[in-house]
C-alpha positions as CSV (number, residue, x, y, z in Angstrom):
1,X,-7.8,14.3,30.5
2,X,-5.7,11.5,31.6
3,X,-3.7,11.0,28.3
4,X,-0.1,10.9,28.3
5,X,-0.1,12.7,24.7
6,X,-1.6,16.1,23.3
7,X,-4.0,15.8,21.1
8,X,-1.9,16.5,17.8
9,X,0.5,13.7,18.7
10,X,-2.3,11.1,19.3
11,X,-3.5,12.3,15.7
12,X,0.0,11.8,14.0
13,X,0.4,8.4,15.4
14,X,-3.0,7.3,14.8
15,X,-2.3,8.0,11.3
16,X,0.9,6.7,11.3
17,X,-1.3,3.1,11.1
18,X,-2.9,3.9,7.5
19,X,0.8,3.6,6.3
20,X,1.2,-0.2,6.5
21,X,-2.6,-0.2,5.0
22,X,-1.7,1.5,2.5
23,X,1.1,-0.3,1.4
24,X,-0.8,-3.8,2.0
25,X,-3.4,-2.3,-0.8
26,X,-1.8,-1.4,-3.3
27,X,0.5,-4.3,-3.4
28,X,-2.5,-6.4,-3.3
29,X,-4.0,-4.2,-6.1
30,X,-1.0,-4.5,-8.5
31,X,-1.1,-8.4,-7.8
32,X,-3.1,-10.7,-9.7
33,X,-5.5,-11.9,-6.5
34,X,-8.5,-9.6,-8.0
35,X,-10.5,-6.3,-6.6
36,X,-13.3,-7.9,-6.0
37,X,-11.8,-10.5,-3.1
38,X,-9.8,-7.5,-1.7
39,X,-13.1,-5.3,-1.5
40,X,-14.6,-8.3,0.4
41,X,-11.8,-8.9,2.9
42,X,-11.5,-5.3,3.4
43,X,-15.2,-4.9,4.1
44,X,-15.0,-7.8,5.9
45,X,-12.6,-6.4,8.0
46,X,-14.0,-3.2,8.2
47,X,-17.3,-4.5,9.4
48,X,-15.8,-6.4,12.2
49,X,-13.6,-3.3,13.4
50,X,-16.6,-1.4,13.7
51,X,-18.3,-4.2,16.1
52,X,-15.4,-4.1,18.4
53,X,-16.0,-0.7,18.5
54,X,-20.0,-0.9,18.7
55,X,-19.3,-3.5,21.7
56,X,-15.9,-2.3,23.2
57,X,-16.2,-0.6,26.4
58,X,-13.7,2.7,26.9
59,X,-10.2,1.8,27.2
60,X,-10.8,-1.9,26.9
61,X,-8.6,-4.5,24.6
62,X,-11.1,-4.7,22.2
63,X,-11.7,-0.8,21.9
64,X,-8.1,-0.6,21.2
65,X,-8.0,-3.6,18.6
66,X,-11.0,-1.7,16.7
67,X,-9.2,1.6,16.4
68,X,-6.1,-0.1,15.0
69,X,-8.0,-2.9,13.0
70,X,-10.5,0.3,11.7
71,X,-7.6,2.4,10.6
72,X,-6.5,-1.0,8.5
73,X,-8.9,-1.6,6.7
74,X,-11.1,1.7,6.2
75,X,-8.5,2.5,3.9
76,X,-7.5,-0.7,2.1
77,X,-11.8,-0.1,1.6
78,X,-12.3,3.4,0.3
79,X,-8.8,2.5,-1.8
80,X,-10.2,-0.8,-3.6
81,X,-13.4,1.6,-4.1
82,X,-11.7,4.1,-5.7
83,X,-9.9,1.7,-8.0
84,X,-12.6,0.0,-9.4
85,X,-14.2,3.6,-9.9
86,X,-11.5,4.5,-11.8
87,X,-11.5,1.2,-13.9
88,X,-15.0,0.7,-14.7
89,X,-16.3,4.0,-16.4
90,X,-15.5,4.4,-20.2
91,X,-12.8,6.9,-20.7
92,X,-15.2,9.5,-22.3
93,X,-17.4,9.4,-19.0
94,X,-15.0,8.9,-16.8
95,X,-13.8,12.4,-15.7
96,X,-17.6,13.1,-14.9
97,X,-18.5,9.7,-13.0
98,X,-15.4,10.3,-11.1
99,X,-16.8,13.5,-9.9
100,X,-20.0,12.7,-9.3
101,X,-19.1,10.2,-7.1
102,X,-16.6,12.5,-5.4
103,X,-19.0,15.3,-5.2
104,X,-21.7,12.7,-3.5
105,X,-18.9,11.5,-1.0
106,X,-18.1,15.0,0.1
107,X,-21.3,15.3,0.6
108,X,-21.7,12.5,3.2
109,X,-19.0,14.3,4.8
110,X,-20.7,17.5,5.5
111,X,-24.1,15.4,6.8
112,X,-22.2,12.7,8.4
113,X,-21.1,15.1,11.4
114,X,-24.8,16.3,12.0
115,X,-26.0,13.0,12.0
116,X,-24.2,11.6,14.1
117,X,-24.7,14.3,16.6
118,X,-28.3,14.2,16.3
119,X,-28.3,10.0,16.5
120,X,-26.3,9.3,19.6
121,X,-26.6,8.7,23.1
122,X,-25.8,10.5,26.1
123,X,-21.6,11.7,26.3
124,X,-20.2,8.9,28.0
125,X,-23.0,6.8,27.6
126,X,-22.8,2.7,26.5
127,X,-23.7,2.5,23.5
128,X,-23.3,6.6,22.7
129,X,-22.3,5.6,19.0
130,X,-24.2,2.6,18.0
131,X,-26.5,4.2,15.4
132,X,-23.8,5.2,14.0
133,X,-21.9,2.3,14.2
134,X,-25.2,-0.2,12.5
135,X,-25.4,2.2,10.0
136,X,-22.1,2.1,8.7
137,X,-22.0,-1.9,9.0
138,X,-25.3,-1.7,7.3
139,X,-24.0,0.4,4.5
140,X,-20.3,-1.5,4.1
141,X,-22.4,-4.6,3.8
142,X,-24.3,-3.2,1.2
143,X,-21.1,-1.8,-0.8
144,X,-19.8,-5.4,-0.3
145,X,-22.9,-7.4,-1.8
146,X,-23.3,-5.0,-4.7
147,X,-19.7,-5.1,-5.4
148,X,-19.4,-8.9,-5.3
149,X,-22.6,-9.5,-7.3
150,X,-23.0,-6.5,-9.6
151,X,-19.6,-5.2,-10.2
152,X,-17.0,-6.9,-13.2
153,X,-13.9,-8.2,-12.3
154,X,-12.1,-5.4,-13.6
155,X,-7.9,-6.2,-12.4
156,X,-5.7,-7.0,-15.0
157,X,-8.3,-5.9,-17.6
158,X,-7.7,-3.0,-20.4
159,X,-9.6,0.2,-19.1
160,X,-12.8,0.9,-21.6
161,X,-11.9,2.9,-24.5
């Protein structure tokens, strides 16, 4: 392995990125722009992180631009998501849709992993990851034209009763 840090250390300062993303969202949530244009710029983003990735060869520019850009905005995504969750659901359902939806997204958790071991290509190979990689585009574009046409504006609005 030809990296200069141990594993653990890459990890930290991988993660070290989501701070800033963070901080971007939820300042952007507390302001009066809207959740729906985040969730669109954020998917936006997120779609076009994964492509560099999908298209980025090992140790290239845009492999490296991906990683950063995909640690931006995957969580200003799954953030805006879990506001408008939060915001949408009548208070005497809410507790329950909440964990419903957190119960189905654990779940893709525990299948993603097999999937994607099942879907790929050869170690090393080009293009090892670009099942993967379609479906989550295909899935974030989805979220993003459901949200846009199907979801309420819900920022700045009085949580139902």
């Amino acid at each position: 392995d030809s990296s200069a840090l141990p594993p653990v250390a890459e990890l930290m300062l991988s993660n070290l990125v989501t701070f800033p993303a963070l901080f971007l969202v939820y300042t952007a949530l507390s302001s009066e722009v809207g959740n729906k244009p985040i969730l669109f710029t954020a998917g936006i983003a997120l779609i076009a992180s994964t492509a560099c990735l999908a298209v980025g060869s090992p140790g290239s520019a845009l492999m490296l631009l991906g990683i950063v850009a995909l640690k931006l905005s995957q969580p200003a995504f799954s953030q805006t998501t879990n506001t408008l969750k939060g915001e949408m659901f009548p208070l005497r359902v809410r507790v329950t849709a909440l964990s419903i939806s957190g119960t189905v997204g654990r779940m893709g958790a525990l299948i993603a992993p097999v999937l994607i071991e099942k879907t790929r290509g050869g170690p090393g190979s080009e293009g090892e990851f670009n099942v993967f990689f379609g479906t989550l585009i295909t899935v974030v574009a989805f979220a993003i034209s459901f949200g846009l046409a199907g979801l309420p504006e819900t920022n700045g609005k009085k949580l139902p009763e």
